[in-house]
Steps between C-alpha positions, in 0.01 A plus 500: 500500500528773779496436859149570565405341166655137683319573852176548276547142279535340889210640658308408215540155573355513846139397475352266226230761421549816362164645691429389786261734675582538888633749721606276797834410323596844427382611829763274656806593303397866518522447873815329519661866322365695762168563321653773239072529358459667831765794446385619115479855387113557460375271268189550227433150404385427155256196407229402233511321160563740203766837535685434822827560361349808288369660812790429686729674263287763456494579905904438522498786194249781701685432825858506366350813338411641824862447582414168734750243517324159419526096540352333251442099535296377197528152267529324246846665376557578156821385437710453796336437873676773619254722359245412722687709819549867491678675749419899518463434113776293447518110382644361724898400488591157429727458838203667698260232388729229546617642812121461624411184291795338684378613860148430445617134366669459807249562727251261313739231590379302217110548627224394206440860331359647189757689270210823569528485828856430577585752241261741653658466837839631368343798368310571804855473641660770240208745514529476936817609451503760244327838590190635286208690486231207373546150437291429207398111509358305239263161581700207299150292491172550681512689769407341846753218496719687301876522654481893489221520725656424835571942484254532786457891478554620197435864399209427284395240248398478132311273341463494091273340252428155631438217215539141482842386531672203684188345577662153590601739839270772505168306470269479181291800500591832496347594862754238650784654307366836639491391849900347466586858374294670750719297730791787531244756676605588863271650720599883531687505178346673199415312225477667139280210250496571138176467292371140514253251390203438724626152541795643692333741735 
């Protein structure tokens, strides 16, 4: 098992629930490293129910085409977490991620946290340190509560096909799952919404 790999199997044990919808936890540990969300390259934030992860690859592919260096935070991993992180392109190393799994561990000082969010904090920590073009950013669930919605300015958002999904969090009908995904709108940001059914709009 790598480094990171063992940082990853601790911080997994950190909160009883795997999902846990809040952003006042991650708030607090995101201020305690000198608020990292707050010093992103600009960031086009990626939500909705079906093709997040397709739309997001397509965008890192016409940017990177463009010759634009480019972030890329997105989940669930494949195969190995490290997947989820992409720095200018690049998975992230090993010893980078443990590196900021480590410091972002420490400065939880043992706090109650979701795996999401503390996880999320150490990437906001790599990409704040790490120069690019865009920061593509992928919602892990929902939208409004979600842990990657504390960017408050991003560059623009994107919204794709909203259907039921999670609806133990996201509420029964599709309108209320709508609304949780409309959550990642900021006022003065651009927001791009795929086709969708008339429930969702």
């Amino acid at each position: 098992m790598s480094s990171a790999d063992q940082v990853l199997a601790r911080l997994g044990a950190l909160h009883p629930k795997r999902i846990d919808l809040s952003l006042g936890r991650l708030n607090r540990l995101l201020a305690a490293l000198g608020n990292p969300e707050r010093r992103l390259p600009p960031v086009i934030h990626v939500g909705g129910t079906n093709g997040k992860g397709s739309t997001v690859a397509f965008l890192r592919a016409m940017l990177e085409a463009e010759g634009k260096r480019v972030h890329v935070y997105t989940s669930p991993h494949l195969v190995r977490f490290h997947e989820r992180i992409r720095l200018a392109g690049q998975i992230v190393s090993d010893k980078a991620l443990a590196a900021a799994l480590e410091e972002t561990e420490r400065a939880n000082a043992g706090g109650e946290i979701t795996f999401f969010e503390i996880t999320t904090a150490a990437a906001f920590l790599l990409f704040s340190r790490s120069e690019a073009d865009v920061l593509l950013l992928e919602v892990g669930l929902g939208g409004r509560l979600d842990a990657t919605n504390v960017v408050e300015r991003p560059l623009a958002t994107v919204i794709t096909p909203v259907s039921i999904d999670h609806t133990e969090y996201l509420g029964p009908t599709i309108a209320d799952i709508a609304g949780e995904k409309a959550g990642i709108f900021k006022r003065g940001a651009p927001a791009i919404v795929a086709s969708q059914e008339e429930a969702a709009l």
